[in-house]
mmCIF entry with sequence, helices, sheets and N, C-alpha, C, O atoms, coordinates in Angstrom:
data_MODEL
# 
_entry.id   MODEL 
# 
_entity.id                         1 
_entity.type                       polymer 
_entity.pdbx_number_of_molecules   1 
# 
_entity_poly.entity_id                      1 
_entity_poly.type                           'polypeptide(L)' 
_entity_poly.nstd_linkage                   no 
_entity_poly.nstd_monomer                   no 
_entity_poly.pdbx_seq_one_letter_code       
;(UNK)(UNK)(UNK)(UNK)(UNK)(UNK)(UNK)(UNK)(UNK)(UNK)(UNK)(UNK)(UNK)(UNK)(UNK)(UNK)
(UNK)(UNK)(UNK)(UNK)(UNK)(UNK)(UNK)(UNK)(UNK)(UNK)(UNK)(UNK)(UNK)(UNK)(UNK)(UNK)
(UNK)(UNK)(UNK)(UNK)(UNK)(UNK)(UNK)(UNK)(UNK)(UNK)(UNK)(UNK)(UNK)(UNK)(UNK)
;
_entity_poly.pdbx_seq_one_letter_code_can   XXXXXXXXXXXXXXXXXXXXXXXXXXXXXXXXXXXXXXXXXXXXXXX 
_entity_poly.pdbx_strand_id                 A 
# 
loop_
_entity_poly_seq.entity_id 
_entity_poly_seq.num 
_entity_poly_seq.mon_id 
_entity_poly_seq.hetero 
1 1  UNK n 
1 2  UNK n 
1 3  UNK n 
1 4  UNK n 
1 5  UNK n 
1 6  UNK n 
1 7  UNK n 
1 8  UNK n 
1 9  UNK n 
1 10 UNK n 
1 11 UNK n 
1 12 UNK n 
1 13 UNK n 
1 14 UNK n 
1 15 UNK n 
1 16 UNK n 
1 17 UNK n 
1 18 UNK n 
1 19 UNK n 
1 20 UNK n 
1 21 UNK n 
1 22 UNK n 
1 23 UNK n 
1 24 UNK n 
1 25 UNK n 
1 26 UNK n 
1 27 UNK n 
1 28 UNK n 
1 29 UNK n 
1 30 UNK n 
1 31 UNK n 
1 32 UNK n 
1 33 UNK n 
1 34 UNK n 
1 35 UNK n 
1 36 UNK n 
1 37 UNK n 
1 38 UNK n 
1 39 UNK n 
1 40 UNK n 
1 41 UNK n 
1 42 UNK n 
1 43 UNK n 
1 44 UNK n 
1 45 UNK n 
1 46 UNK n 
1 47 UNK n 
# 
_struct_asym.id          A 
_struct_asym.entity_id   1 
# 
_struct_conf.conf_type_id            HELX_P 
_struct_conf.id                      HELX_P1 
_struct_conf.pdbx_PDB_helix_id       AA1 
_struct_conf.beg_label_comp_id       UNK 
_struct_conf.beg_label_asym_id       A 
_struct_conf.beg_label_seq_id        3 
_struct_conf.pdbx_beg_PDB_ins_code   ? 
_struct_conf.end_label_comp_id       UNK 
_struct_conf.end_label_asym_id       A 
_struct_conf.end_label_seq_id        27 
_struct_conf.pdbx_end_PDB_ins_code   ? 
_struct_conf.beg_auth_comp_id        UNK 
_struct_conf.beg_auth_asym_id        A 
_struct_conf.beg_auth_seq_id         3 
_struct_conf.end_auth_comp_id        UNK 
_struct_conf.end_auth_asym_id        A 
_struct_conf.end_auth_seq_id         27 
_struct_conf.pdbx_PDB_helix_class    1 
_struct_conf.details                 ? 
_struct_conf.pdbx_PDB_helix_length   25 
# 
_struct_conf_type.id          HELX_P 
_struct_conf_type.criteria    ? 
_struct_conf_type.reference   ? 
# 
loop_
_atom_site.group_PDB 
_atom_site.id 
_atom_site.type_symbol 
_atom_site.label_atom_id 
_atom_site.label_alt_id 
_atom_site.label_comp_id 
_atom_site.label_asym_id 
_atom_site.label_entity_id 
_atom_site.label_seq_id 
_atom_site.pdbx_PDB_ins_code 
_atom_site.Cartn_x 
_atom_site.Cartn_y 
_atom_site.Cartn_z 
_atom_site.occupancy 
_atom_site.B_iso_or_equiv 
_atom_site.pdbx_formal_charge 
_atom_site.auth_seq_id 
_atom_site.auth_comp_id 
_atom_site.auth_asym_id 
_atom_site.auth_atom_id 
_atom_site.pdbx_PDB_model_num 
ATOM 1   N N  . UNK A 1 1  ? 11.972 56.229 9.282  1.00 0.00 ? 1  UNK A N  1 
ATOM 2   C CA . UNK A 1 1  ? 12.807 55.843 8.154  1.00 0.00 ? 1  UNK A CA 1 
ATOM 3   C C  . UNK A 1 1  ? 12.110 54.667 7.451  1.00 0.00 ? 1  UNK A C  1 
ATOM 4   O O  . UNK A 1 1  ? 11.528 53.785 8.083  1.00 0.00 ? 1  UNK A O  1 
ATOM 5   N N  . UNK A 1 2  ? 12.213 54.704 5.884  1.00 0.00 ? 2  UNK A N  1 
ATOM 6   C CA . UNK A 1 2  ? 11.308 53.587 5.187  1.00 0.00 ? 2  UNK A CA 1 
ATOM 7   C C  . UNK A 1 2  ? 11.788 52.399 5.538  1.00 0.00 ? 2  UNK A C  1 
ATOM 8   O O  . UNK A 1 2  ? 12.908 52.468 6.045  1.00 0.00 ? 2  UNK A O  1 
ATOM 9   N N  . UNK A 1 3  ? 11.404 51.499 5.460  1.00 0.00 ? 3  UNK A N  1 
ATOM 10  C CA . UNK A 1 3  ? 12.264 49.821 5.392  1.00 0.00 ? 3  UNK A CA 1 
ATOM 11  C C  . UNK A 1 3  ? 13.120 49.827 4.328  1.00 0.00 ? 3  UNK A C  1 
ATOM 12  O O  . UNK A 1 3  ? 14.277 49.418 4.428  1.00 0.00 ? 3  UNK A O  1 
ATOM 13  N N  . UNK A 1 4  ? 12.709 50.202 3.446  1.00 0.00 ? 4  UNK A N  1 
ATOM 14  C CA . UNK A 1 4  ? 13.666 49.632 2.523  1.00 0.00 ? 4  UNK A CA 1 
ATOM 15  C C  . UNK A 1 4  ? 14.994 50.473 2.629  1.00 0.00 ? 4  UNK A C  1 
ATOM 16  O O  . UNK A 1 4  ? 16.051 49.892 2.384  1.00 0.00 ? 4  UNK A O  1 
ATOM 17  N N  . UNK A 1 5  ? 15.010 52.139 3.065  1.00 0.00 ? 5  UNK A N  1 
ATOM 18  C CA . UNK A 1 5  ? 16.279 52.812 3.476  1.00 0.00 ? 5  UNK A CA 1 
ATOM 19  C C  . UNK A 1 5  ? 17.161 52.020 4.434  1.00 0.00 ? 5  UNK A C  1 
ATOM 20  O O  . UNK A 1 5  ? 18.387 51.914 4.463  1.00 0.00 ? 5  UNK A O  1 
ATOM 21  N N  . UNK A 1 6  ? 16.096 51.423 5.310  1.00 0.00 ? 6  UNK A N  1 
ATOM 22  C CA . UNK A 1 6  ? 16.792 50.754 6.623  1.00 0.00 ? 6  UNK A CA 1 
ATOM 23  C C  . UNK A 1 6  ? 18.145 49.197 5.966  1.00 0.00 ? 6  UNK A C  1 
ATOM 24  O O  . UNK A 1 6  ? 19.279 48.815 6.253  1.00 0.00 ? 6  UNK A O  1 
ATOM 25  N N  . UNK A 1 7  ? 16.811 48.742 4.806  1.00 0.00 ? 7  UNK A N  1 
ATOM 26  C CA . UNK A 1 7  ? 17.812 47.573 4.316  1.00 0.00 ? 7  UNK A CA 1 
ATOM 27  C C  . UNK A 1 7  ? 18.911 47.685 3.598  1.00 0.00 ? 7  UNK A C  1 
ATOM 28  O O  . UNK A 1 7  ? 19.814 46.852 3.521  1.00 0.00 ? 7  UNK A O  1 
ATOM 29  N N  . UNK A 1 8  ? 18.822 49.039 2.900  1.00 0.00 ? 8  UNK A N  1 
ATOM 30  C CA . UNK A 1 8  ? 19.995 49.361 1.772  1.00 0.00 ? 8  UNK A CA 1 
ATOM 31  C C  . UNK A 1 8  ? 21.192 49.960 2.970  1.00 0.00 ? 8  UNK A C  1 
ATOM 32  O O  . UNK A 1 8  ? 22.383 49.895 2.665  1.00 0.00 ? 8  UNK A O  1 
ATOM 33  N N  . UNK A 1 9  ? 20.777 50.530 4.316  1.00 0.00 ? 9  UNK A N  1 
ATOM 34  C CA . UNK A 1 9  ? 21.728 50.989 5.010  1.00 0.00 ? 9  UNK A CA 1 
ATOM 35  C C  . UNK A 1 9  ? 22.143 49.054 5.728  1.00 0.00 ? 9  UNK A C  1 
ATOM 36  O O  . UNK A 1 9  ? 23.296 48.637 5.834  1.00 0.00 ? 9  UNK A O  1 
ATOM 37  N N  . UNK A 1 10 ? 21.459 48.604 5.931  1.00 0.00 ? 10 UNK A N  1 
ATOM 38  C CA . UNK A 1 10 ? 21.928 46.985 6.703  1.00 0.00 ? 10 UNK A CA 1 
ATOM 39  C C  . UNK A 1 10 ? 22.932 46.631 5.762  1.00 0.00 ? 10 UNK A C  1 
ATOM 40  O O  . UNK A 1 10 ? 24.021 46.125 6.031  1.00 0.00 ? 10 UNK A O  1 
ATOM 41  N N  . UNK A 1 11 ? 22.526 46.910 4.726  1.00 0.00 ? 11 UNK A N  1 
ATOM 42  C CA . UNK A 1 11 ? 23.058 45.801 3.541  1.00 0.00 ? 11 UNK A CA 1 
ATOM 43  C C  . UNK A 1 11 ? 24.585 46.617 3.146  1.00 0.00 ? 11 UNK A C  1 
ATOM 44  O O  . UNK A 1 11 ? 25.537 45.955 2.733  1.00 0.00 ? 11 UNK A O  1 
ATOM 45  N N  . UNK A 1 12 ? 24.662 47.928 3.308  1.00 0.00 ? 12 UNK A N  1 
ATOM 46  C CA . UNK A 1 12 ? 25.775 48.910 3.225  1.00 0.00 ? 12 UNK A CA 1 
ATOM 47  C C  . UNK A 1 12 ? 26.650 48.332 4.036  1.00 0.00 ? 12 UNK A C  1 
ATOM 48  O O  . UNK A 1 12 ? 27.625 47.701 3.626  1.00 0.00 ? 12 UNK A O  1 
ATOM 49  N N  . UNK A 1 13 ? 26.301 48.544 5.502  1.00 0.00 ? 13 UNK A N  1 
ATOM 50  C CA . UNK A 1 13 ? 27.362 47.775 6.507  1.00 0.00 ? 13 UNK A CA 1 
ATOM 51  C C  . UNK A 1 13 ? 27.954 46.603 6.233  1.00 0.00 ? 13 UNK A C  1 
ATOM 52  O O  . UNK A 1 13 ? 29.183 46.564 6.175  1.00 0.00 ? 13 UNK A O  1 
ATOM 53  N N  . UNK A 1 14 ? 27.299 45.625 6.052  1.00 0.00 ? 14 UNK A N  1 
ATOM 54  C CA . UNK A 1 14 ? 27.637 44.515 5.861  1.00 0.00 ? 14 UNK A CA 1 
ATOM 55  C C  . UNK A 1 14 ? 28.837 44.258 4.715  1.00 0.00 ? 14 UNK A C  1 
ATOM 56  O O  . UNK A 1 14 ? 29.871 43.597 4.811  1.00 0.00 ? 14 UNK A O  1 
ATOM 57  N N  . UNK A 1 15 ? 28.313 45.012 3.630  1.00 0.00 ? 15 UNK A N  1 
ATOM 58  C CA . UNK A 1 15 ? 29.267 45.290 2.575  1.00 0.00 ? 15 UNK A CA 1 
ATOM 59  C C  . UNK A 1 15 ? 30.805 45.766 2.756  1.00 0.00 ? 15 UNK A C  1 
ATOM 60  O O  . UNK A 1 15 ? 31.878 45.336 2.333  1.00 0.00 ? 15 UNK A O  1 
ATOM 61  N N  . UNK A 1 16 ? 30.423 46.840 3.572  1.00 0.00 ? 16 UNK A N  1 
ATOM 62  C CA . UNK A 1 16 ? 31.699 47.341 3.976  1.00 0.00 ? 16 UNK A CA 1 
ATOM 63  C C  . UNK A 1 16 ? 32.576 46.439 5.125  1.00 0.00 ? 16 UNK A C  1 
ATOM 64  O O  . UNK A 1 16 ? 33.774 46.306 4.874  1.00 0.00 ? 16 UNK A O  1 
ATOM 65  N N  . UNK A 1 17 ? 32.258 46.057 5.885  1.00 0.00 ? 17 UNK A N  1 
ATOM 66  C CA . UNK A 1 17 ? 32.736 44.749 6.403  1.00 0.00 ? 17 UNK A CA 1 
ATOM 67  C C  . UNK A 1 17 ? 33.255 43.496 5.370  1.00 0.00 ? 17 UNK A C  1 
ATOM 68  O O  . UNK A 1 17 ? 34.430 43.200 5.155  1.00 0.00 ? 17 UNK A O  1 
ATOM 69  N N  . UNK A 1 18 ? 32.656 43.172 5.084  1.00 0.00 ? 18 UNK A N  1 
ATOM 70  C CA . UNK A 1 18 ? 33.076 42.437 4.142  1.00 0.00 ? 18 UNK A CA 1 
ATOM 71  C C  . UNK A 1 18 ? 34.403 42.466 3.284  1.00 0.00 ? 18 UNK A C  1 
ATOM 72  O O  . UNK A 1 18 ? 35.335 41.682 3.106  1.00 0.00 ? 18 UNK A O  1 
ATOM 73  N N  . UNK A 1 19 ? 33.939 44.192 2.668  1.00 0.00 ? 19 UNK A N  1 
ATOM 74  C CA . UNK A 1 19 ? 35.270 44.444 1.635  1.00 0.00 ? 19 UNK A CA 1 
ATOM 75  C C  . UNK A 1 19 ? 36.518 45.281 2.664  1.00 0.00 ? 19 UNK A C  1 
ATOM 76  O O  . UNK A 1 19 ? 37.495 45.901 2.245  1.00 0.00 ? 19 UNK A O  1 
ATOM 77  N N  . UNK A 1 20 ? 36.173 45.092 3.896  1.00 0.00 ? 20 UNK A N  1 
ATOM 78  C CA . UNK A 1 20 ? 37.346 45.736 4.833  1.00 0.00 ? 20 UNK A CA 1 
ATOM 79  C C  . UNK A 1 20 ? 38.266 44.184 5.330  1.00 0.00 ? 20 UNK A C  1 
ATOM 80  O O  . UNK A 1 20 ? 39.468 44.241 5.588  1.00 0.00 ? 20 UNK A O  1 
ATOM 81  N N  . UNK A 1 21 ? 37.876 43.536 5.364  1.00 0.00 ? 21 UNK A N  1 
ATOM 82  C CA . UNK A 1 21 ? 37.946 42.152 5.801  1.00 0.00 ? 21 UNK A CA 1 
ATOM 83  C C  . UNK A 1 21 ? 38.912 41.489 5.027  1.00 0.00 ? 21 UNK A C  1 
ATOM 84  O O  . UNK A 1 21 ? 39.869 40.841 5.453  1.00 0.00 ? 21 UNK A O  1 
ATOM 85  N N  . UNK A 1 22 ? 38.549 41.726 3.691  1.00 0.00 ? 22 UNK A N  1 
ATOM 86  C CA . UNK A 1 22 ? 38.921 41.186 2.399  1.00 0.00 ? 22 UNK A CA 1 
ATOM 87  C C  . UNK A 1 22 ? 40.179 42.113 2.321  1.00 0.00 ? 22 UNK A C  1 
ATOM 88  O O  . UNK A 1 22 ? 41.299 41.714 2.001  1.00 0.00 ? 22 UNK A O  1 
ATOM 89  N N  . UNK A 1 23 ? 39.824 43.536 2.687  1.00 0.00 ? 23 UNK A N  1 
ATOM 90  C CA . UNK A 1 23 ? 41.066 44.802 2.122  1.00 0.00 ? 23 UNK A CA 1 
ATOM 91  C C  . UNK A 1 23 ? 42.245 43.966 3.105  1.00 0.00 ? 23 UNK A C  1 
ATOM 92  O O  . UNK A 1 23 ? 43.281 43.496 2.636  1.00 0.00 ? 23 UNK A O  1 
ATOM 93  N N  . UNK A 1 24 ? 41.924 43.905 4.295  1.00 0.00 ? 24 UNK A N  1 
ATOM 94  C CA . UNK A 1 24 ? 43.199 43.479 5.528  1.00 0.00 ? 24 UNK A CA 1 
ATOM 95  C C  . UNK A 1 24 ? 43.618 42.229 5.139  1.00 0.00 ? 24 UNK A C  1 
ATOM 96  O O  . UNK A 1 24 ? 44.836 42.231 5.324  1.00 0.00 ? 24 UNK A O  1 
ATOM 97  N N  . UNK A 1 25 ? 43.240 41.039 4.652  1.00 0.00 ? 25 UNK A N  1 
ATOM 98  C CA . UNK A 1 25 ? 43.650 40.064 4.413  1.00 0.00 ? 25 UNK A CA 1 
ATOM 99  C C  . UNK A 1 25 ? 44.702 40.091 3.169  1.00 0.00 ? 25 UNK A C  1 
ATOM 100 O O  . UNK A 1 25 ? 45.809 39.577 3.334  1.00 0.00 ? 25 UNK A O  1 
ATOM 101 N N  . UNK A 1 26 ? 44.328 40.740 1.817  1.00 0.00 ? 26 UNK A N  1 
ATOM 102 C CA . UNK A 1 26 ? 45.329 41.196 0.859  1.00 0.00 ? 26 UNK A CA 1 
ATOM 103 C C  . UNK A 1 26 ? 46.367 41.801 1.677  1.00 0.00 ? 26 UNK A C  1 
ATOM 104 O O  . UNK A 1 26 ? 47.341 41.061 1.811  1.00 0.00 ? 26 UNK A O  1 
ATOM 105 N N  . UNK A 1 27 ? 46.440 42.771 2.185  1.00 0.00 ? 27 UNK A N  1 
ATOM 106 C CA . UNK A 1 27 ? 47.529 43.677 2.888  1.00 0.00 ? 27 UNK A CA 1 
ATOM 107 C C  . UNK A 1 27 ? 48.216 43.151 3.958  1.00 0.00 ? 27 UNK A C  1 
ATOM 108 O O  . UNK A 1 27 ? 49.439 43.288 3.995  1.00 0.00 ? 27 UNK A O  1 
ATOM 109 N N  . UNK A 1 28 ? 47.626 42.568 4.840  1.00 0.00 ? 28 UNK A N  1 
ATOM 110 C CA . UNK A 1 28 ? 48.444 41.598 5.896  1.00 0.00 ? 28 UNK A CA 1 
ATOM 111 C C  . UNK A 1 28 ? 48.502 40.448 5.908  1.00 0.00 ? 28 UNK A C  1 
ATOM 112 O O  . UNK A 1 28 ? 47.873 39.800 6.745  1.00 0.00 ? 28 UNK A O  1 
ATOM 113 N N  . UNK A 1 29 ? 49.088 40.014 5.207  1.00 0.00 ? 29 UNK A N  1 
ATOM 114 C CA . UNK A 1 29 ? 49.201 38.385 4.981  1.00 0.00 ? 29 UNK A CA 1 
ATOM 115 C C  . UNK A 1 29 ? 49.927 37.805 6.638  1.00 0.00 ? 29 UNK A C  1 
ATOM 116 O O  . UNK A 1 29 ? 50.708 38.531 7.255  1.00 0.00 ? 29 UNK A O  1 
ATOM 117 N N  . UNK A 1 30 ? 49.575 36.655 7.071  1.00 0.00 ? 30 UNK A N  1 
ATOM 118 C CA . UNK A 1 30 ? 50.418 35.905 8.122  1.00 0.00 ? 30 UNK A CA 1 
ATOM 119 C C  . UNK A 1 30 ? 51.938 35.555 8.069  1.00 0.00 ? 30 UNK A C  1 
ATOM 120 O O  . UNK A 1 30 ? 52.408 34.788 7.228  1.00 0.00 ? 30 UNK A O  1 
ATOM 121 N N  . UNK A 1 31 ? 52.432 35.976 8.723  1.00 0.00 ? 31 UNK A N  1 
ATOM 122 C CA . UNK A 1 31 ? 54.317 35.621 8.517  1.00 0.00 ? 31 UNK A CA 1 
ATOM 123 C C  . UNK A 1 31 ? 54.017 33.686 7.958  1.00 0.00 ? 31 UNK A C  1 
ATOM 124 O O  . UNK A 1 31 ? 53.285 32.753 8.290  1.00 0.00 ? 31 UNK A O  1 
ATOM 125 N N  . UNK A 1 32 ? 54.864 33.899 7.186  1.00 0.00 ? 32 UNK A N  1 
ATOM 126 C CA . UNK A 1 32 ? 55.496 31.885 7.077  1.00 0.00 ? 32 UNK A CA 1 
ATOM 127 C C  . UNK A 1 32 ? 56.483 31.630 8.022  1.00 0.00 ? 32 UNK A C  1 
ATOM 128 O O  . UNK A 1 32 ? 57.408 32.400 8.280  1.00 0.00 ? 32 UNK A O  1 
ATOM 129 N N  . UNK A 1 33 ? 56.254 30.383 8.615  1.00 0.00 ? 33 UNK A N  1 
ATOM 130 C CA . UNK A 1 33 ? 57.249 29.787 9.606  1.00 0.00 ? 33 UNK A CA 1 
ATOM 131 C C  . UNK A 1 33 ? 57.046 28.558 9.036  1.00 0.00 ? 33 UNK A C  1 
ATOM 132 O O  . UNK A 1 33 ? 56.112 28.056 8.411  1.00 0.00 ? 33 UNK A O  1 
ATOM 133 N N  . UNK A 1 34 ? 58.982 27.887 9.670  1.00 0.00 ? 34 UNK A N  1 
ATOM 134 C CA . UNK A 1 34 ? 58.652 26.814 9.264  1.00 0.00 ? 34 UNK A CA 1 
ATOM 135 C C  . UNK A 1 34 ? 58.112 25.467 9.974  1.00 0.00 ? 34 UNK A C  1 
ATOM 136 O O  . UNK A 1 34 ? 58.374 25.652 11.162 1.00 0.00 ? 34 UNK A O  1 
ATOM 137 N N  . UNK A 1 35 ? 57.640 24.508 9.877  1.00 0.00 ? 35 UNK A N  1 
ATOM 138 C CA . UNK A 1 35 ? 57.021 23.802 10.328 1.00 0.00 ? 35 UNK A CA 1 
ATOM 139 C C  . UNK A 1 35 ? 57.433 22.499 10.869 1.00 0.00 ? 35 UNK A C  1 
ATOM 140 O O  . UNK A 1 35 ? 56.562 21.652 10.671 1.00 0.00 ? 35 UNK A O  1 
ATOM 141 N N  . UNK A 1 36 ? 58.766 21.925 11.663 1.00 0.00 ? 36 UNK A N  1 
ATOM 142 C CA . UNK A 1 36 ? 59.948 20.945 11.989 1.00 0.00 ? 36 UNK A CA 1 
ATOM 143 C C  . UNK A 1 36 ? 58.686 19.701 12.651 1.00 0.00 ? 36 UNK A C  1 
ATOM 144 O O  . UNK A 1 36 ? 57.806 20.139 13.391 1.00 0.00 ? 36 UNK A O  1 
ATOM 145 N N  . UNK A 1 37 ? 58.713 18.312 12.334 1.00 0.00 ? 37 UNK A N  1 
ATOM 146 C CA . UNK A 1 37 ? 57.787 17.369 13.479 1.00 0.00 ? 37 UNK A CA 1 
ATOM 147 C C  . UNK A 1 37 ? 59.364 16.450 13.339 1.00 0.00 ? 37 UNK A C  1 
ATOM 148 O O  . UNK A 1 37 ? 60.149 16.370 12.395 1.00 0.00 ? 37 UNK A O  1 
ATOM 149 N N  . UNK A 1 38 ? 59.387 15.934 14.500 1.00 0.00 ? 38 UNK A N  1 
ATOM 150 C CA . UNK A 1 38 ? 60.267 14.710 14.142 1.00 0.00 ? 38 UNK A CA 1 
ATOM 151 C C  . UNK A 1 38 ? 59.397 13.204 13.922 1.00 0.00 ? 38 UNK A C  1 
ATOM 152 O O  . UNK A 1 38 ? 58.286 12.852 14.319 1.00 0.00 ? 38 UNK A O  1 
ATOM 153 N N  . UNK A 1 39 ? 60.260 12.631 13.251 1.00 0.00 ? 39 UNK A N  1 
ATOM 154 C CA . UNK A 1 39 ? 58.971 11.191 12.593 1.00 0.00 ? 39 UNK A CA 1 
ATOM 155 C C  . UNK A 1 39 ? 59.888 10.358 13.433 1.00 0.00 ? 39 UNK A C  1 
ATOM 156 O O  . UNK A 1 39 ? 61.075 10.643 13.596 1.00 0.00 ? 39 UNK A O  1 
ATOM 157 N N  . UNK A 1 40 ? 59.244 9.226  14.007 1.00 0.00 ? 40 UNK A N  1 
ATOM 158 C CA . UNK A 1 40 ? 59.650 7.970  14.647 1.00 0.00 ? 40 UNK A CA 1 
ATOM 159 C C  . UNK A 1 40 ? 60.597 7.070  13.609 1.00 0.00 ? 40 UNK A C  1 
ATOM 160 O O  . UNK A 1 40 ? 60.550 7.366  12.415 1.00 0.00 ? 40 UNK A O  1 
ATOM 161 N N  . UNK A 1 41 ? 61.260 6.225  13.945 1.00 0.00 ? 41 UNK A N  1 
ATOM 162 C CA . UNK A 1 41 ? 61.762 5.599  13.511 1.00 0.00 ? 41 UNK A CA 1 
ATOM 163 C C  . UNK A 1 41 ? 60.802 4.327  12.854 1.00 0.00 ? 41 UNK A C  1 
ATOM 164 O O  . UNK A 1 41 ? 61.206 3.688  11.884 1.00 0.00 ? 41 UNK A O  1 
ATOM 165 N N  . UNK A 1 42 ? 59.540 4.060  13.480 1.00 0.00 ? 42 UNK A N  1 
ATOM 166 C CA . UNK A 1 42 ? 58.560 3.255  13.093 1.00 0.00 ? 42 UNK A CA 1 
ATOM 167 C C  . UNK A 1 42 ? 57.835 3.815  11.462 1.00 0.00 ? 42 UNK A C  1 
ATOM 168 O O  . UNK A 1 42 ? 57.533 3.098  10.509 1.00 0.00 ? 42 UNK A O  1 
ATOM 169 N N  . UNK A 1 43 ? 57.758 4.747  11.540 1.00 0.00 ? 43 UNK A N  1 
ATOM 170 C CA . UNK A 1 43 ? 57.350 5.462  10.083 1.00 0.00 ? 43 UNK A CA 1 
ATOM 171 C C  . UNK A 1 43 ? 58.209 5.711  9.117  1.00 0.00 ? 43 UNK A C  1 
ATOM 172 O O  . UNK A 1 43 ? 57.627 5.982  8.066  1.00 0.00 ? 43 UNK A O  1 
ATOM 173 N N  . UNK A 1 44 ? 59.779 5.737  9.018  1.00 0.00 ? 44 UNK A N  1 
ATOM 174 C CA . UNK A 1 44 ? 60.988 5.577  8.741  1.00 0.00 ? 44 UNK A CA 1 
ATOM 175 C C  . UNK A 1 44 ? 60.867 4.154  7.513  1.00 0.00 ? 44 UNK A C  1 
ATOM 176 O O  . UNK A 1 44 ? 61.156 4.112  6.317  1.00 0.00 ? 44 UNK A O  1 
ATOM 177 N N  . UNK A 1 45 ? 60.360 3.198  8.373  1.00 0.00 ? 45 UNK A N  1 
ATOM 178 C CA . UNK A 1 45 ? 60.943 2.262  7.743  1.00 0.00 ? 45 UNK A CA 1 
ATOM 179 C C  . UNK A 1 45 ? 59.811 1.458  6.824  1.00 0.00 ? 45 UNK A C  1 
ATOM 180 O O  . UNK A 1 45 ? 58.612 1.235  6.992  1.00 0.00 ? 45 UNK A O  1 
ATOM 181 N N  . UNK A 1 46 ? 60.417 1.248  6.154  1.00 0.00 ? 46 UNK A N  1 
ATOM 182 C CA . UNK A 1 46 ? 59.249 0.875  4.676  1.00 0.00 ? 46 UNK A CA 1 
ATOM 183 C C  . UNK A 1 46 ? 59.145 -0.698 4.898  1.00 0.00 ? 46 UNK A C  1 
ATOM 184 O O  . UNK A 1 46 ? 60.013 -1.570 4.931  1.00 0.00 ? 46 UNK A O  1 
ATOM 185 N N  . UNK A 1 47 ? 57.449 -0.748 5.069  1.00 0.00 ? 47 UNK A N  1 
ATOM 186 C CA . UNK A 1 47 ? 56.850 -1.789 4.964  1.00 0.00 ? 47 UNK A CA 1 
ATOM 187 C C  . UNK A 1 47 ? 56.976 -3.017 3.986  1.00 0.00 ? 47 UNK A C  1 
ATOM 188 O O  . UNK A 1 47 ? 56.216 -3.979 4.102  1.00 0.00 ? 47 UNK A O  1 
# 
């Protein structure tokens, strides 16, 4: 197989990875939760 077939097939994969990667991230976004810390009473109070 020529090199350069070999690179246009490397470079194919990669591509497709890429835009599969990209496809799942549009389509499955991460649930939102919400995010509770409790703050001290030391950070509370204004300097």
């Amino acid at each position: 197989m020529p090199d350069t077939v070999k690179f246009l097939l490397v470079l194919a994969c990669l591509g497709g990875a890429v835009y599969g990667g990209v496809w799942a991230l549009a389509n499955f976004p991460p649930e939102q939760t919400e995010i509770v810390k409790p703050l001290s009473s030391e950070r509370l109070r204004a300097k």
